[in-house]
N, C-alpha and C positions, 0 to 999 in steps of 0.2 A: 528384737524388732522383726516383726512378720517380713517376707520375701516379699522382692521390690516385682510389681506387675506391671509389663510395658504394653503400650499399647502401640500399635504402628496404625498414624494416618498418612494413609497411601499416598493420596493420589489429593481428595477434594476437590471443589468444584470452581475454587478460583484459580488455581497458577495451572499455566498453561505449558507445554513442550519447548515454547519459546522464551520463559525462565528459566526453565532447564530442560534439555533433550529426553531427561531419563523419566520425566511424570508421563505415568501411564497410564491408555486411552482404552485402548481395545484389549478380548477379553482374556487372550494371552499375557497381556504386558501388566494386566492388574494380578492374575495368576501367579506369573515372577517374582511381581514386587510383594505381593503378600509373602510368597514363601521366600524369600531375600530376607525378609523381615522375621518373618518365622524363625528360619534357623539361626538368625543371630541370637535369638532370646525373646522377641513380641510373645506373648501368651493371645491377646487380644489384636485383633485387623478392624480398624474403623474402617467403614467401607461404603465411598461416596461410589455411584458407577458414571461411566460417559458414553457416550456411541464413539465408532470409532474415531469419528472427525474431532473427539474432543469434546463434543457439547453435553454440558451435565442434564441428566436424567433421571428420575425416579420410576422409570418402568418398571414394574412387577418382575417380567419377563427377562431385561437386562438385569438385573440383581439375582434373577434365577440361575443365568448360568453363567454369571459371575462368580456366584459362590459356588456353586457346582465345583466351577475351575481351581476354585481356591482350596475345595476342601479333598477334593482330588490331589492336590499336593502337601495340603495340611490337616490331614485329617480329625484331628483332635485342637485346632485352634479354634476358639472362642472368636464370632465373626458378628463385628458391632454396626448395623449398618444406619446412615443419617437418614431423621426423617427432618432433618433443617433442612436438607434438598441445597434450592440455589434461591436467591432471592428473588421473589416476582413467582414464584411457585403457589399455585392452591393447597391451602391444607391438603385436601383428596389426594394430591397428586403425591404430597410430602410424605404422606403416611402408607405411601403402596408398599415399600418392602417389609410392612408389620405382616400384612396379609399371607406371606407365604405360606406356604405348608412344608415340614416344620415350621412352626412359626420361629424368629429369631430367639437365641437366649439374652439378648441384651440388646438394645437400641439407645438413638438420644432419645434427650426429650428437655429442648431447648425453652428455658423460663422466664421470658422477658421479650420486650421490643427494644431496639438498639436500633440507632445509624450504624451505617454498614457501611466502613471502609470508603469506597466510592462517592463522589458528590450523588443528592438525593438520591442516593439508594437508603432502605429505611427496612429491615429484618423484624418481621410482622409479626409477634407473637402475642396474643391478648391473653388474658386469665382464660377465656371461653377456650381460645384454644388449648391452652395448658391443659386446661381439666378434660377438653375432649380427648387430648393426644393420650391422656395419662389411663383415659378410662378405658378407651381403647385396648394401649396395652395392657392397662391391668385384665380385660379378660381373655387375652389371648393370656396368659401368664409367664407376659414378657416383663424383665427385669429394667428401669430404666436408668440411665448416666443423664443425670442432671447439669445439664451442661449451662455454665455462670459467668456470663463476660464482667459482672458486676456483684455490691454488695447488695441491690436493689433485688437480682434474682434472685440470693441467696435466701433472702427474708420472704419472699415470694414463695421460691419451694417450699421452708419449713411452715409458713402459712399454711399450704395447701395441707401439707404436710396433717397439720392440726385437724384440719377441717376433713380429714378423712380421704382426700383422694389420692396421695399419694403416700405410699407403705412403704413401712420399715421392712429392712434398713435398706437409710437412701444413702445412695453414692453419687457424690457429685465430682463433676469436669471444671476444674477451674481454667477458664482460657483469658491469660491474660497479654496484653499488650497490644490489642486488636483495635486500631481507631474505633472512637464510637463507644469504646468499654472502660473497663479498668486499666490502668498502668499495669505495667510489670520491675515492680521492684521489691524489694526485700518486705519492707512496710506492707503496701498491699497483699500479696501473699500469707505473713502472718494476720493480716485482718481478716479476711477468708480463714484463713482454718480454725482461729479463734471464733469463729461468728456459726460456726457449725454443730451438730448435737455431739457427742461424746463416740454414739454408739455409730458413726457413721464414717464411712471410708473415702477420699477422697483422691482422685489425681487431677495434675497441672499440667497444663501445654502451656506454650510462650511460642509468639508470633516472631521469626527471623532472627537477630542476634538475641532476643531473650530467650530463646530456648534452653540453653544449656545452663546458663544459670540458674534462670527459676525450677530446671526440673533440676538440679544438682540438689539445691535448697529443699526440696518434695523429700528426695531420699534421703537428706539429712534428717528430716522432721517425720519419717513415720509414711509419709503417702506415697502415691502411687505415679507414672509418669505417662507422657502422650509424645511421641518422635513423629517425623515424617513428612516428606513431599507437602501436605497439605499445609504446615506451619509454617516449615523452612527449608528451605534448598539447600544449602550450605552446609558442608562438613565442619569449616573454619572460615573467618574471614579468606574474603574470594574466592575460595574454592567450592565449588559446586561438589557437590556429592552423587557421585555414582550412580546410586542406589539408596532405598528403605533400608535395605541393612546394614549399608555404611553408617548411617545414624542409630539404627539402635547397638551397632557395634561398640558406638563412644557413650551410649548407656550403660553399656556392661559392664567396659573399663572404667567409668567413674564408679559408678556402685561398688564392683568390688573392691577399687580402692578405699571404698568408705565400710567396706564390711561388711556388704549388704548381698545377700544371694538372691538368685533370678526365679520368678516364680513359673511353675509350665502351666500350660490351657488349664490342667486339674485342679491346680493347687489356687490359682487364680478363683476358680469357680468358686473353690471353697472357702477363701476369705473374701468374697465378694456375695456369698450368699448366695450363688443363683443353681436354683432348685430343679436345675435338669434332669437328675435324675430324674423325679416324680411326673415328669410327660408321661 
């Protein structure tokens, strides 16, 4: 079995310092948590940004020296940044950290419309946008994480998939347990990965106490996983977690209980396919 790829989501753009003290805002504290995350084993940093007071952002400029900070600490990590933004967001605004120079080696690229968590909130994704966001990155020769709160988006990517706009090989983000989405249980989980092409790679996150199970299940079955601030705060029941790394820390100890070795920024690249060298 190819080596297990973690991904650390930091921070994101719902749970707040008042969930837990330690999700970080400003451009130190996402710097930290990245490289916390890093050395425990993350290959991959999703990486939502905030201002400092907390409030999510998709500024160009904030993601600029954001990742700056990060890669300044982690030089050789793989830095995945959301163009889902925060809900109530314009596409323009969603898609600003595709723009940078280097452009990113991997971003989302969110496949569907969903209620979202919160009464009438409603996470806006039409086909037009799919295919803009995708077209997009495809000419920057950004790699995308198809990220699938359902079976509805699954069949939608490989739609698209068909129809030419989105390239092989796709990787998809299963996020399961998120109001609004698919459940997170054993069953839904193998429906996803059964419902997927052969030749394609795939990691799960799980929203609060499903985390650790559905991503235990991932490394049993071959995929890839998602930790972090942004799904779940918690170490263990009740206990808040420290840090980004205390979480991908109880990654490493289930994997390698299960046999499973850690993948780095490199090796990651190279079972995920993304063609950085060729910039």
């Amino acid at each position: 079995m190819e080596k297990l790829i973690i991904t650390g989501a930091i921070c994101g753009a719902e749970v707040t310092k008042e969930h837990n003290p330690n999700v970080p805002y400003t451009v130190k504290e996402i710097g930290k948590e990245a490289e916390l995350a890093y050395k425990a084993g993350a290959s991959i940093i999703h990486l939502h940004v905030r201002e400092d007071n907390g409030t999510p952002t998709q500024s160009k400029e904030r993601f600029k020296i954001c990742i700056e900070e990060v890669k300044r600490r982690c030089p050789d990590v793989i830095i995945l940044p959301s163009t889902g933004g925060a809900v109530g967001m314009t596409n323009e605004e969603r898609l600003q950290p595709i723009y940078l120079e280097p452009p990113p080696e991997i971003a989302t690229l969110d496949c569907g419309t969903m209620n979202w968590i919160g009464e009438d909130e409603i996470f806006v994704n039409t086909e037009n946008t799919i295919i803009h966001f995708a077209e997009e990155m495809n000419s920057r020769g950004i790699k995308y994480e198809l990220e699938c709160f359902d079976k509805g988006m699954v069949d939608t990517a490989i739609r698209l998939h068909r129809e030419g706009y989105i390239k092989d090989p796709m990787h998809f983000n299963f996020m399961l347990g998120v109001k609004g989405g698919m459940g997170a249980s054993p069953r839904d989980l193998l429906f996803l990965i059964n419902s997927i092409p052969r030749n394609s790679t795939f990691s799960v996150g799980a929203i609060g106490k499903h985390e650790f199970p559905m991503i235990t299940l991932s490394i049993m079955m071959g995929g890839h996983v998602r930790v972090g601030f942004e799904d779940n705060l918690y170490l263990s029941k009740g206990k808040l977690a420290k840090s980004n790394g205390e979480l991908v820390e109880k990654v490493v100890r289930i994997s390698k209980e299960l046999g499973r070795d850690i993948a780095t920024p490199d090796e990651a690249r190279k079972i995920l396919e993304i063609n950085y060298l060729e910039r």
